[in-house]
SEROMI-585153 format. One line per 4 residues: number of its first residue (from 1); their letters; for each residue x, y, z of C-alpha. Coordinates in pm, whole numbers, plus 50000, padded with zeros to 5 digits. Example, Ala and Ser with C-alpha at 12.3 -4.5 7.8 and 13.67 -1.06 7.14 Angstrom:
! residues 2
1 = as = 51230/49550/50780 | 51367/49894/50714
***
This chain:
! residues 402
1 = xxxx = 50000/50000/50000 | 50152/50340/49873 | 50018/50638/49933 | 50017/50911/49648
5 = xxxx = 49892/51243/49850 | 50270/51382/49880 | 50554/51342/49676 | 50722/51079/49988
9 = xxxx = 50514/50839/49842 | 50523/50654/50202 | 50419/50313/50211 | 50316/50092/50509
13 = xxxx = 49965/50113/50679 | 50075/50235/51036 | 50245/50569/50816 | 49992/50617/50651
17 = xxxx = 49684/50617/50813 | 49876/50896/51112 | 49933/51124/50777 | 49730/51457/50864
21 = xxxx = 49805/51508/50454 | 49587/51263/50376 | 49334/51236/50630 | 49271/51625/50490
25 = xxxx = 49289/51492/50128 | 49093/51194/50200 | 48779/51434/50309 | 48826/51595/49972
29 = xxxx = 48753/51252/49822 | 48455/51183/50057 | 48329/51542/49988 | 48355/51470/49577
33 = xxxx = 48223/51117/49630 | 47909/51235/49777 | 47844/51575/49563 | 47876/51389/49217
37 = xxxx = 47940/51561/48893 | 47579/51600/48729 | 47645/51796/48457 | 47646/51634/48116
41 = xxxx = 48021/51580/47916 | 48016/51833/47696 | 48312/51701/47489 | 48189/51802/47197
45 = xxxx = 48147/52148/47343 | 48546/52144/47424 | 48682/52035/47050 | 48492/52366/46929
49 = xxxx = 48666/52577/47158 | 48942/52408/47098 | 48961/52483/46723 | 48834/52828/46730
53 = xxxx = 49105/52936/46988 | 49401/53126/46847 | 49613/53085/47194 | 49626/52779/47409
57 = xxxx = 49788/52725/47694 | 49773/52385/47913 | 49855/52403/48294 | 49791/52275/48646
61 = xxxx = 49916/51987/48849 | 49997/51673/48661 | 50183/51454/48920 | 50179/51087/48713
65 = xxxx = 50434/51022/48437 | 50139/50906/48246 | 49934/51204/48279 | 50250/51415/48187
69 = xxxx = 50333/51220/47861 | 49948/51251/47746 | 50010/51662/47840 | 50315/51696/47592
73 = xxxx = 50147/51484/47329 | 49755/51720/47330 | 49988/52024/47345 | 50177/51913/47028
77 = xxxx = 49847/51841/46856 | 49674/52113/46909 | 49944/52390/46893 | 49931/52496/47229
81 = xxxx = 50195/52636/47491 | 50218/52406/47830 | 50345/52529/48142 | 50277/52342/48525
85 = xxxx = 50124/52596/48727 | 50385/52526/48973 | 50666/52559/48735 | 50853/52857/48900
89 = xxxx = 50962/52678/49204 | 51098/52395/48983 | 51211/52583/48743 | 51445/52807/48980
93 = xxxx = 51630/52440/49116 | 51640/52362/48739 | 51852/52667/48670 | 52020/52660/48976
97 = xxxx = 52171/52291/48895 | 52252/52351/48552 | 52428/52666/48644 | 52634/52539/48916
101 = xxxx = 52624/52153/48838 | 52528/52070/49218 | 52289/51763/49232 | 52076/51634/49511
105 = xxxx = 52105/51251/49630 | 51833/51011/49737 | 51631/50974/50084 | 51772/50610/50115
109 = xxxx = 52111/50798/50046 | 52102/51047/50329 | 51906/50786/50639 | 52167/50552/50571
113 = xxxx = 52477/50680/50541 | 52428/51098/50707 | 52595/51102/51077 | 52469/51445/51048
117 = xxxx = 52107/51625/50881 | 52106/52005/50864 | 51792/52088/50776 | 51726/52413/50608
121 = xxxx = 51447/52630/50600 | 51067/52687/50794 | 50805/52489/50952 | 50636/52451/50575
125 = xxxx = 50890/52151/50527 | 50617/51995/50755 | 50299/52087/50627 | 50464/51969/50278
129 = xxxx = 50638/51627/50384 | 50445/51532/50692 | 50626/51177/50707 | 50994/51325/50668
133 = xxxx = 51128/51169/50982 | 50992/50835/50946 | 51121/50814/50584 | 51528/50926/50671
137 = xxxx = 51475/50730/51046 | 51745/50465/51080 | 51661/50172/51319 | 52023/50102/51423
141 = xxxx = 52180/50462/51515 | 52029/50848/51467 | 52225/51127/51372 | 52250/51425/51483
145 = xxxx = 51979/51659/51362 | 52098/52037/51315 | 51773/52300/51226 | 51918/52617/51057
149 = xxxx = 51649/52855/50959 | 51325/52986/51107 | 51170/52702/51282 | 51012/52661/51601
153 = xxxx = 50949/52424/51855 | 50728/52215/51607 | 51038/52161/51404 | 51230/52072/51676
157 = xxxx = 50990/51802/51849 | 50888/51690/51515 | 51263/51565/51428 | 51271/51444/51798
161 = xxxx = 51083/51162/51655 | 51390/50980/51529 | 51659/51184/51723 | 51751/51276/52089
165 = xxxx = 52009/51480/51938 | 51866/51758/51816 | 51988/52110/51807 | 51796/52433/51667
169 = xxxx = 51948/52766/51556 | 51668/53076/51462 | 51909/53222/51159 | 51866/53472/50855
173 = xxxx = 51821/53244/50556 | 52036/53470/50343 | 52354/53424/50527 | 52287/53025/50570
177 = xxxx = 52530/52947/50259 | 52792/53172/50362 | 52790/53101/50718 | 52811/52701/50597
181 = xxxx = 53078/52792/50360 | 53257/52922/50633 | 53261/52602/50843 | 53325/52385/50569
185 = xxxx = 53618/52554/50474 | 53775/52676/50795 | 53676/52293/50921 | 54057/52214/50971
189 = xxxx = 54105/52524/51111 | 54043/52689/51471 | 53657/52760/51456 | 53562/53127/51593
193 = xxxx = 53209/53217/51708 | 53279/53534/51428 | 53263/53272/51162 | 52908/53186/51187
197 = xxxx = 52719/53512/51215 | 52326/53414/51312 | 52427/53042/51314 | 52512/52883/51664
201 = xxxx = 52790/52804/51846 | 53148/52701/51739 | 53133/52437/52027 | 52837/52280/51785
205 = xxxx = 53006/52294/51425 | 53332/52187/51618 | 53132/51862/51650 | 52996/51859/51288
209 = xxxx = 53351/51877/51200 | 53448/51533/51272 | 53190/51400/51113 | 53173/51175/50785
213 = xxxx = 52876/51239/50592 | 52677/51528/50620 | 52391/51551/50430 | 52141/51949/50365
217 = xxxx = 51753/51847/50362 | 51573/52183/50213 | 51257/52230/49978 | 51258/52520/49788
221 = xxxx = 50928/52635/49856 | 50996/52646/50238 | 51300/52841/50270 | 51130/53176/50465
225 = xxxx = 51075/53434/50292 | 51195/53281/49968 | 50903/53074/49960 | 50743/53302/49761
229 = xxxx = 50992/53535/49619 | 51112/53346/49263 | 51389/53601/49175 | 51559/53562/49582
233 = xxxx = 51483/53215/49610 | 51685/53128/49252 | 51991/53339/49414 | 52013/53136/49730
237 = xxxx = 51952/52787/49567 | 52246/52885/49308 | 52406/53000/49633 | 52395/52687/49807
241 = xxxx = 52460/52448/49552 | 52742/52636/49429 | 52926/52636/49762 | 52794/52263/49813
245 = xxxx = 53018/52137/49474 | 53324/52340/49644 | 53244/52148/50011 | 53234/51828/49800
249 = xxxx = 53644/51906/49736 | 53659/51870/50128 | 53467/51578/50202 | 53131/51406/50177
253 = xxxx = 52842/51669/50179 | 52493/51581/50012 | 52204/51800/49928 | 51861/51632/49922
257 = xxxx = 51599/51903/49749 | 51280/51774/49790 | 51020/51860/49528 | 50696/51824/49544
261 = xxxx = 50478/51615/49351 | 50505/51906/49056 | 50837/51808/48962 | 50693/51496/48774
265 = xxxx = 50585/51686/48456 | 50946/51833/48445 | 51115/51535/48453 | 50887/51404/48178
269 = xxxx = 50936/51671/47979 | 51317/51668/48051 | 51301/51309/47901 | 51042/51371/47638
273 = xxxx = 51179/51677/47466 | 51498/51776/47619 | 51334/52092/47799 | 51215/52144/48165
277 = xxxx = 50896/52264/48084 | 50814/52649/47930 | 50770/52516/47636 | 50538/52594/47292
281 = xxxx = 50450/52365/47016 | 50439/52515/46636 | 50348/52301/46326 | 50706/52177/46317
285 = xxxx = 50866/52267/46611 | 50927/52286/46947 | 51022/52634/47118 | 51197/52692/47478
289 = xxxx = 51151/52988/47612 | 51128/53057/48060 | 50993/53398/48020 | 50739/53417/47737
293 = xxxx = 50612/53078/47822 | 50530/53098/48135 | 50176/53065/48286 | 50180/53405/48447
297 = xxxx = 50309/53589/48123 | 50021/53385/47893 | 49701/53496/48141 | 49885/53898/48133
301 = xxxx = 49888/53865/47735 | 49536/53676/47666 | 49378/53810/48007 | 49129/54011/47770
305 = xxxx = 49131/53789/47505 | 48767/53622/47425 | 48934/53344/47175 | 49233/53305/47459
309 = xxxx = 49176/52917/47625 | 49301/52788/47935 | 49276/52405/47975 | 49367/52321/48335
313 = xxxx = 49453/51973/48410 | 49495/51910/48773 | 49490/51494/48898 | 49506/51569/49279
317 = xxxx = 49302/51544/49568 | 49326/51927/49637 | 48999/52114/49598 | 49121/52439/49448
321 = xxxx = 49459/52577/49263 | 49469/52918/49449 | 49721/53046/49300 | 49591/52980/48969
325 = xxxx = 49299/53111/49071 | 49456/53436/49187 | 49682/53503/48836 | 49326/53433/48657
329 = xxxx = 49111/53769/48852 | 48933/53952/48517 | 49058/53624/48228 | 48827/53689/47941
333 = xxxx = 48860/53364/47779 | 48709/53037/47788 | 48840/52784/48014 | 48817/52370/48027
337 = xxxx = 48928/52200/48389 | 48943/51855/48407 | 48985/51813/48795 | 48845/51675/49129
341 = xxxx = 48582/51957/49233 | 48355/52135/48999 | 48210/52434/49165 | 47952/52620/48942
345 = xxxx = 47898/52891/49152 | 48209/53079/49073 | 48248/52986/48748 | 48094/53207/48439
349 = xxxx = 47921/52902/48259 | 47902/53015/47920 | 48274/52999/47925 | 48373/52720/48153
353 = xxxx = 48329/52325/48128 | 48471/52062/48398 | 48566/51739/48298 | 48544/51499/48636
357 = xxxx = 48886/51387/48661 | 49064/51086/48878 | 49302/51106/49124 | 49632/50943/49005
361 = xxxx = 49730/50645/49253 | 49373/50655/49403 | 49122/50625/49164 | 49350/50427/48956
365 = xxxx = 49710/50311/48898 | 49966/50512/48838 | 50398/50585/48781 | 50469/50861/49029
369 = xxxx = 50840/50966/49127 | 50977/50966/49497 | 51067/51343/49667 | 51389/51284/49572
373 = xxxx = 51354/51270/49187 | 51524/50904/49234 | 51287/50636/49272 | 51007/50571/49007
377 = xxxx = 50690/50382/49240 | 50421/50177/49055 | 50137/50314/49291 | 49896/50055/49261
381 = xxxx = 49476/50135/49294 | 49338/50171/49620 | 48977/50189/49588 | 48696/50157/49277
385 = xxxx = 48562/50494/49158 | 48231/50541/49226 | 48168/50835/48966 | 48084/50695/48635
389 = xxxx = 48201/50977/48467 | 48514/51056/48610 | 48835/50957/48378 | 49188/50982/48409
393 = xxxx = 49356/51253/48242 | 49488/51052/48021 | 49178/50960/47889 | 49035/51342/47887
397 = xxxx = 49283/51479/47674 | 49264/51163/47452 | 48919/51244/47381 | 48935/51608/47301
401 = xx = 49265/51500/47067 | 48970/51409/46788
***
């Protein structure tokens, strides 16, 4: 039994059912299970729109490698550009990699071999990855657990769960590189409380020092106030896993970046066409472009554009895309979601259709990759859909293909 709410993709009953992620996500699925979808399929509806539209753009969440393929291939047929609408936080570790040629390892990596987990960042780690300890917990030893960042006391008693050794530092993300730069290089060296401004105590890294493995657990969409500021958050990723291939000179030092379950569609599309996503489809080829292509710059160039179309495809349990929802305040156009929820009353009907869609590794099978980009998991079905009308994505954007 896997589950397929967060990109962990935690298996075993006992981790599961404890998961406040998917106890919330499983009320979703009672809450869509009882409501229905009543309103006829108006397919036929979609192909018009469709084929009358002179701009296109697919988005949403598409977190199966299935789902993703089927994405690529209805946005080559039709002409359309394709963007996730979480692409900016992926997109920015993209970069960030290529540009500095850091990598992250695996989960099994860091629990079994780490004498020492620094983990970087804010309290969202846990909202996002609710069953982080008990995947990097190590039945016969724990390491040392270090929190850099701004977390509190739910951090720390949270990571208590595998570790008595815990230690937690309140610390300006924007010096975090440096100040580890500074230890990492001066490690051989007489260690000075001066050298790690906002960090701790040189008592502390004196002990991280004689350590053999140390291994950075982040996320890039919990990192303070970088969460949600693209252009900052790029710097100190590029930052970090710049410094990280210079450490690497010195001695063992992973990075684990956990993505969420967004990161799926990149990877397919990494594989597929060579890009990470940002990309448009012309009658004979295939254009790359981070800026133009983006979801946010499409809905500011066809916001008052009536023959604009938006086609979100979203296979999760979560009941609403707000922040697709937000860029979309005043969109003109006509708009097709194929998703969980269909809520009618704040939707302008003459220019919106739903298409009931399942919920990859729930409502049916489906290839999902692990938090750590590693690990592809065959999650197999759980339960038998009860709407007769619901389909996977796959399946949706099959149909409107004709």
């Amino acid at each position: 039994m896997i589950c397929p709410f967060c990109s962990l993709l935690c298996d075993g009953t006992q981790t599961i059912t404890d998961c406040a992620l998917r106890n919330r996500f499983l009320e979703n699925v009672r809450i869509r299970d009882e409501l229905g979808d009543t309103n006829p399929i108006q397919t036929g509806k979609a192909t018009s729109w469709i084929n009358e539209s002179k701009s296109i753009l697919i988005t949403g969440r598409i977190v199966s490698v299935e789902s993703s393929r089927a994405a690529l291939s209805f946005a080559k047929c039709i002409g359309g550009v394709i963007d996730c609408s979480d692409s900016e936080v992926t997109m920015d570790v993209a970069s960030a990699m290529s540009k500095t040629g850091g990598c992250s390892v695996s989960i099994a990596e860091v629990r079994d071999l780490s004498d020492v987990i620094i983990v970087l960042g804010d309290d969202g780690l846990l909202d996002r990855f609710p069953k982080l300890a008990s995947s990097l917990a190590k039945r016969d030893r724990a390491p040392r657990i270090v929190l850099l960042g701004k977390q509190t006391s739910k951090s720390f008693e949270f990571w208590q769960q595998i570790s008595a050794k815990v230690s937690a530092f309140d610390c300006d993300m924007e010096r975090i590189p440096e100040a580890l730069n500074s230890f990492f290089l001066l490690q051989n060296q007489s260690v000075s409380e001066d050298s790690f401004p906002d960090v701790g105590s040189s008592a502390l890294f004196q002990e991280l020092g004689e350590a053999n493995y140390i291994s950075l657990v982040w996320a890039p969409n919990s990192l303070g106030s970088y969460s949600t500021e693209s252009k900052g958050r790029a710097a100190w990723i590029e930052r970090l896993l710049e410094h990280q291939v210079e450490w690497n000179e010195l001695r063992r030092v992973g990075s684990l970046a956990l993505s969420g379950q967004d990161a799926v569609f990149q990877q397919v599309c990494l594989w597929t066409t060579g890009y990470p996503g940002r990309i448009s489809f012309g009658k004979d080829s295939v254009e790359f472009d981070p800026a133009a292509n983006s979801v946010r710059r499409w809905i500011a160039e066809n916001r008052n554009a009536p023959d604009a179309l938006l086609i979100e495809v979203d296979e999760t349990a979560h009941q609403e895309n707000d922040w697709l929802e937000s860029q979309l305040v005043g969109f003109q156009g006509k708009r097709i979601r194929a998703s969980l929820f269909h809520r009618p009353e704040t939707k302008n009907e003459l220019a919106f259709l739903h298409l009931p869609t399942q919920i990859a590794g729930f409502d049916r099978p489906a290839d999902m990759l692990r938090a750590d980009q590693t690990v592809l998991a065959r999650v197999p079905e759980e339960r038998s859909l009860s709407s007769t009308t619901a389909r996977s994505l796959t399946q949706w954007l099959e149909a409107l293909s004709q």
